[in-house]
C-alpha positions in Angstrom: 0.0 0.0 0.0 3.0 2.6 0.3 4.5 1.9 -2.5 0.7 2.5 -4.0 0.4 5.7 -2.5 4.4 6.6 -3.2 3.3 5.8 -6.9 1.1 8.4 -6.6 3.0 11.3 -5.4 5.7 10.1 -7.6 2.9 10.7 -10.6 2.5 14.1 -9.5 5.8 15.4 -9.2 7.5 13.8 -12.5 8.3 16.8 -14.7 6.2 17.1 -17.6 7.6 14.5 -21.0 5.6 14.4 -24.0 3.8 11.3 -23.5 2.5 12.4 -20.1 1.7 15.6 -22.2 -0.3 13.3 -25.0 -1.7 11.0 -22.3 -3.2 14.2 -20.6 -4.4 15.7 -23.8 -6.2 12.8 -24.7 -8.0 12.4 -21.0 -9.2 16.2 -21.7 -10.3 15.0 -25.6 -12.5 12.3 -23.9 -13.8 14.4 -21.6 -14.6 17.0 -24.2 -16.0 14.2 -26.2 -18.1 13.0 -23.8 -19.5 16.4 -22.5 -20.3 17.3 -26.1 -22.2 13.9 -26.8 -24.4 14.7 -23.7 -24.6 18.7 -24.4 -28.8 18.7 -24.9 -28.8 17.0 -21.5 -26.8 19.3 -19.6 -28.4 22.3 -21.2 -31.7 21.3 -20.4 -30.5 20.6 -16.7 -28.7 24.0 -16.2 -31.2 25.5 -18.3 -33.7 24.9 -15.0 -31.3 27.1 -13.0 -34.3 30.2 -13.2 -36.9 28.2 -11.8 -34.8 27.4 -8.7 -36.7 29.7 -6.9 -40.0 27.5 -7.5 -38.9 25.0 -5.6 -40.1 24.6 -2.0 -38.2 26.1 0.8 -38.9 23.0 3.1 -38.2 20.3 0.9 -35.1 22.1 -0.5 -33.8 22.2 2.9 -34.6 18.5 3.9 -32.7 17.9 0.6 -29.1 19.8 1.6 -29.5 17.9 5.5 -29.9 14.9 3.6 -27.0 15.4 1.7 -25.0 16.7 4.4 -25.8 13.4 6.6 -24.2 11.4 3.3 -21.1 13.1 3.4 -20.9 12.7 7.6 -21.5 9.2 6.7 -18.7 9.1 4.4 -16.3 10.9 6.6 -17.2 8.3 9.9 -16.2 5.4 7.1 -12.8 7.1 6.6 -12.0 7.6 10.2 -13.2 4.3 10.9 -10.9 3.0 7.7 -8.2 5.4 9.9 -8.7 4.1 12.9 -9.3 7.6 14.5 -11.4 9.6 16.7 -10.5 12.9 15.2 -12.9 14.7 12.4 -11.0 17.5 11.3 -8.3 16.3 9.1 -10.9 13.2 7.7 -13.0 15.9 7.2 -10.4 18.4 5.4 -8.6 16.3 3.7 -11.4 14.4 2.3 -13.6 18.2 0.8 -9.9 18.9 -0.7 -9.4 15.5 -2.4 -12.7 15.4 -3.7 -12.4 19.0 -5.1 -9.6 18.2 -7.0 -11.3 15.2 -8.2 -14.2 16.7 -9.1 -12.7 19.7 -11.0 -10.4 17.9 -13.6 -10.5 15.7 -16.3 -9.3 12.3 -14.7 -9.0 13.8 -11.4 -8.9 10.7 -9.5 -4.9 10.1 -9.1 -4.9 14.1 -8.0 -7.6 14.2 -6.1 -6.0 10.7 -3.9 -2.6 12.2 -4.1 -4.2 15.1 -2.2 -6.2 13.4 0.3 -3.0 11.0 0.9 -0.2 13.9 1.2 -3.0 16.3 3.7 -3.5 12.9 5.5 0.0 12.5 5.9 0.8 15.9 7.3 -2.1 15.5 9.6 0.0 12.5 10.9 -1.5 9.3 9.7 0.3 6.6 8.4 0.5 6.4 4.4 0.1 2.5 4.1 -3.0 2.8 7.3 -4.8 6.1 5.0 -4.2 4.2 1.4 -5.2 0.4 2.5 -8.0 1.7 4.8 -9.7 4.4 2.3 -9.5 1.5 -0.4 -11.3 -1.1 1.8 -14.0 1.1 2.0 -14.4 1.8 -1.8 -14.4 -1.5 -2.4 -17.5 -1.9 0.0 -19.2 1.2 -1.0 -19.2 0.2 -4.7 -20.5 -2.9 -3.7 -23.3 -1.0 -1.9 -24.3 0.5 -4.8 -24.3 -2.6 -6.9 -26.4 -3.9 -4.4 -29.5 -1.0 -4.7 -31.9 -2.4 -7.5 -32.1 -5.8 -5.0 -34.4 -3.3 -3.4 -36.4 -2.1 -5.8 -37.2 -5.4 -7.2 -40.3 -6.1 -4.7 -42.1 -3.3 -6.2 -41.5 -4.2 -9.5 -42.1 -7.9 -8.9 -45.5 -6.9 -6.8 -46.6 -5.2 -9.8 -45.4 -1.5 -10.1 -45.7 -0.1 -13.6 -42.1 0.1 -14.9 -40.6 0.7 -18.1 -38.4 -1.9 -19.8 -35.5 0.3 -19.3 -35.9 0.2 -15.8 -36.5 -3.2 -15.3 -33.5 -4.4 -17.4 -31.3 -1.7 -15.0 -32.9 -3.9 -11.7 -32.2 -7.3 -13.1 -28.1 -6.0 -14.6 -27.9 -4.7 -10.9 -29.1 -8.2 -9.3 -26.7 -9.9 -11.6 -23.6 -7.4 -10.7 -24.1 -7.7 -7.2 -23.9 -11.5 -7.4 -21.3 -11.5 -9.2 -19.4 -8.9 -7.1 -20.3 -10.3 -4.1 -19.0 -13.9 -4.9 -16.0 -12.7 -6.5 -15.6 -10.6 -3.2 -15.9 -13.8 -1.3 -13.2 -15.3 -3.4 -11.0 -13.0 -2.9 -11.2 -12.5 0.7 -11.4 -16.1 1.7 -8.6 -17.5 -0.7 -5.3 -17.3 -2.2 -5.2 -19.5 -5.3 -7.3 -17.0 -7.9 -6.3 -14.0 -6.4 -2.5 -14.9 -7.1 -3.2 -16.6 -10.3 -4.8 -13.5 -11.6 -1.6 -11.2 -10.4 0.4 -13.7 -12.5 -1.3 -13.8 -15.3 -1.8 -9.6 -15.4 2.3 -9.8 -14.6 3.0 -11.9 -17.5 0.9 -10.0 -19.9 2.7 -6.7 -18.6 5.9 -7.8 -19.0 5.7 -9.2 -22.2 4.2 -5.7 -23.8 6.9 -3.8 -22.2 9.1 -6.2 -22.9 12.9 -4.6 -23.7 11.8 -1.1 -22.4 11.0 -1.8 -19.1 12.1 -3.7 -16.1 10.6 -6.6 -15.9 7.7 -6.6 -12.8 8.0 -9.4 -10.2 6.2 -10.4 -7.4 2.8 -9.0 -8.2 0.9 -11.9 -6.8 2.4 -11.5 -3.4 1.8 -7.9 -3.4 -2.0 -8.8 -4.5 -1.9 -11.0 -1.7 -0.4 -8.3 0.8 -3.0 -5.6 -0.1 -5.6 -7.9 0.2 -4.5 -8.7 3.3 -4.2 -4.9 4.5 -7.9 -4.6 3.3 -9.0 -7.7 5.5 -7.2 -6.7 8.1 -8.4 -3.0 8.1 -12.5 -4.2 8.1 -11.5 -6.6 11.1 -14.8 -6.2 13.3 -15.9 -3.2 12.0 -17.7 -4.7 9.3 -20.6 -4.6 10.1 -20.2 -0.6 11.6 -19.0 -0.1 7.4 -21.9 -1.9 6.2 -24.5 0.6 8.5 -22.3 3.7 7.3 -22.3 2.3 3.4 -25.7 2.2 3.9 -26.2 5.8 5.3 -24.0 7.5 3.3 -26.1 5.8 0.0 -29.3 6.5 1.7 -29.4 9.5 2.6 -27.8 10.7 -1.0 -30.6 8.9 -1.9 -33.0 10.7 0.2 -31.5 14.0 -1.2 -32.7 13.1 -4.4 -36.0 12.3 -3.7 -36.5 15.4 -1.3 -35.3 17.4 -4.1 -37.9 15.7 -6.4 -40.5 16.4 -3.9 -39.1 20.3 -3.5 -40.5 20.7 -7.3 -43.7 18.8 -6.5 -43.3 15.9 -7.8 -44.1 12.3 -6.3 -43.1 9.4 -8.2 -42.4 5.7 -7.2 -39.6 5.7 -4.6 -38.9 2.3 -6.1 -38.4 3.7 -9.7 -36.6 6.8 -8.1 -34.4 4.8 -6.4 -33.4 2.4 -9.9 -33.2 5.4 -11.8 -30.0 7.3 -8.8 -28.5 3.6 -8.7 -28.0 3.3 -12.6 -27.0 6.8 -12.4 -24.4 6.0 -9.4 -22.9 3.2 -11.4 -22.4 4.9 -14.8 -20.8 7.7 -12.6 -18.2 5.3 -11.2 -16.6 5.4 -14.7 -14.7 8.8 -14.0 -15.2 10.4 -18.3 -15.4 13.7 -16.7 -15.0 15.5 -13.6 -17.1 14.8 -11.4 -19.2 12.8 -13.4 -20.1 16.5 -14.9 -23.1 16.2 -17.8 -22.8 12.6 -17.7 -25.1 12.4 -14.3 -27.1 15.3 -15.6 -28.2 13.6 -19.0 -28.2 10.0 -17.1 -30.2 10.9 -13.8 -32.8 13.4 -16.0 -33.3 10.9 -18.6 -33.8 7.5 -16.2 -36.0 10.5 -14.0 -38.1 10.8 -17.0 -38.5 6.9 -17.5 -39.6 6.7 -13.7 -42.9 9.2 -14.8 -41.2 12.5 -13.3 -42.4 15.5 -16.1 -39.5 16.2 -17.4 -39.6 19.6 -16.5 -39.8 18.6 -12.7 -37.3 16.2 -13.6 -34.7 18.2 -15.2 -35.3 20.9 -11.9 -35.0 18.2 -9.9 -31.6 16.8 -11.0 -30.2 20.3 -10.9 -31.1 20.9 -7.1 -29.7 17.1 -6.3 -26.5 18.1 -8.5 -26.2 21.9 -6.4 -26.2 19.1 -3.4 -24.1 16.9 -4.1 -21.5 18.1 -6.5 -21.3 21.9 -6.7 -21.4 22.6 -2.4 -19.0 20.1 -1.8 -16.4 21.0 -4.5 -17.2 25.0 -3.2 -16.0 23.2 0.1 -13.0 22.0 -0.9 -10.6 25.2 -1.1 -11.5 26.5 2.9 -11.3 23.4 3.7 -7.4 23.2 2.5 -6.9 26.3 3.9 -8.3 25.3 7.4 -6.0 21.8 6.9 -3.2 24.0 6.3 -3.7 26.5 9.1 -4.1 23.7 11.7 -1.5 21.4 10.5 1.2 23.7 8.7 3.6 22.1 6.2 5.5 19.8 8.8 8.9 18.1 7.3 8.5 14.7 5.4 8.5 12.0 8.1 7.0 8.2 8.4 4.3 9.3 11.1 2.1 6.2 12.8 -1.5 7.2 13.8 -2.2 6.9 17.8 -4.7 5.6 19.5 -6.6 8.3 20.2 -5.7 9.3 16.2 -4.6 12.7 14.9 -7.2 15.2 14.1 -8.7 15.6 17.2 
């Protein structure tokens, strides 16, 4: 797990050569790419921005606590993946990282390289922040698979539905079986988790082969991490699996609040298969944040649910001012407040205590 999170910080600080330059400029193209193909969808979210002020006051409001009580949810996950007591560099570090993530094209090495280094100066342990933080986004992706299991009830006892929907419920069922045996694998034995490093070592050394050192020792080092990440859930596994579910839930609940601030009512079942298809297609990081992607996505799957599309347009825009555009306003006080409390102290191998730094 150091070397993971060295790897990182080594990424950062490598002077600029031209294939990192071409590597960059093609993550922006996508991006680009990828906004443009879902322009009409964005536009038509953003374009709602007027008729924020329609939107009830109440509901509105039920919608940011909701939202709020996600990202305390995801913050208790980290400091339990920290082992800490302390909440204000979790809490810091974790606005700035996701700022930085949510601001660039392919943010997600920057926005962990943040986290990591602000984590570090706070006086946590490198390998405790990177093999504790990737525990828990292993389990929080599975939560997520796991979301159409519970819509499928409704659907089952007869809820109108369109096919859309309905094949989003059962690919969710099927991905959560499948993530959750493979998880079981994993966890539980040796034998394909080492083959698979193996294999994957092989297949790297034989395209770099002659430009490159060869790699060595990547099934041991699978073995290792996966070690770290059983080690870190311990007996707190079931304390994750009540914060996974918070954290979803109430980001969830945001949604539907928001939907309810415009005046609409739909199916909490179809609601709730329309933000866990959108939550999955998010995981794949296109553009920052997910930006236009999860406007065009949540609106459309909204509209396939039987919101108006004019409520459901509205609707995504006040979950997006929620979840996305608060957060990464967040993110720069919160650097500054990390930086004020903790300074710039010089590079040292710092273990975290029992009562944890950050208090």
């Amino acid at each position: 797990m150091a070397k993971k999170a060295a790897a990182i910080e080594a990424e950062q600080a490598r002077p600029l050569t031209w294939k990192t330059v071409i590597k960059r400029a093609l993550v922006i193209a996508v991006a680009g790419v990828a906004i443009y193909l879902v322009l009409p969808g964005l536009i038509a979210v953003l374009g709602a921005f007027p008729r924020l002020s329609t939107l009830n006051p109440a509901w509105f409001m039920v919608a940011l606590a909701a939202e709020l009580a996600s990202f305390t949810c995801n913050f208790a996950l980290q400091r339990l993946a920290l082992r800490t007591r302390g909440w204000l560099a979790v809490v810091t570090a974790g606005l700035a990282g996701n700022a930085v993530t949510d601001s660039l094209p392919g943010g997600d090495a920057a926005g962990a390289a943040v986290q990591f280094r602000m984590l570090t100066e706070a006086g946590f342990d490198t390998d405790t922040a990177v093999g504790g933080l990737t525990a828990f986004s292993l389990i929080g992706v599975g939560g997520l698979l796991a979301l159409p299991v519970f819509a499928l009830p409704a659907i089952v006892a007869g809820a109108p539905a369109s096919p859309g929907l309905i094949h989003t419920a059962l690919l969710g069922l099927a991905g959560f079986a499948l993530y959750a045996i493979f998880g079981v694998i994993v966890l539980r034995t040796e034998r394909p988790l080492a083959t698979l490093g193996r294999v994957a070592q092989n297949l790297r050394n034989r395209i770099t082969r002659g430009r490159r050192p060869p790699l060595t020792g990547l099934d041991q080092r699978l073995l290792s991490e996966r070690d770290t990440i059983r080690a870190v859930l311990g007996r707190k596994w079931a304390e994750a699996a009540v914060l996974t579910a918070g954290r979803l839930g109430f980001d969830y609940g945001c949604l539907l609040a928001a939907l309810r601030a415009t005046g609409a009512s739909p199916r909490p079942s179809l609601v709730l298969l329309a933000y866990s298809a959108t939550g999955i297609i998010a995981l794949f990081p296109i553009t920052p944040g997910g930006l236009g992607i999860v406007e065009a996505s949540l609106s459309g799957l909204l509209i396939l649910a039987g919101v108006h599309p004019g409520y459901a347009f509205l609707a995504t825009l006040g979950y997006r001012i929620a979840s996305y555009w608060l957060p990464l306003l967040a993110g720069p006080p919160a650097y500054l407040i990390h930086r004020h409390r903790y300074g710039r102290p010089p590079p040292q191998r710092a273990t975290t205590a029992a009562e944890g730094p950050g208090q």
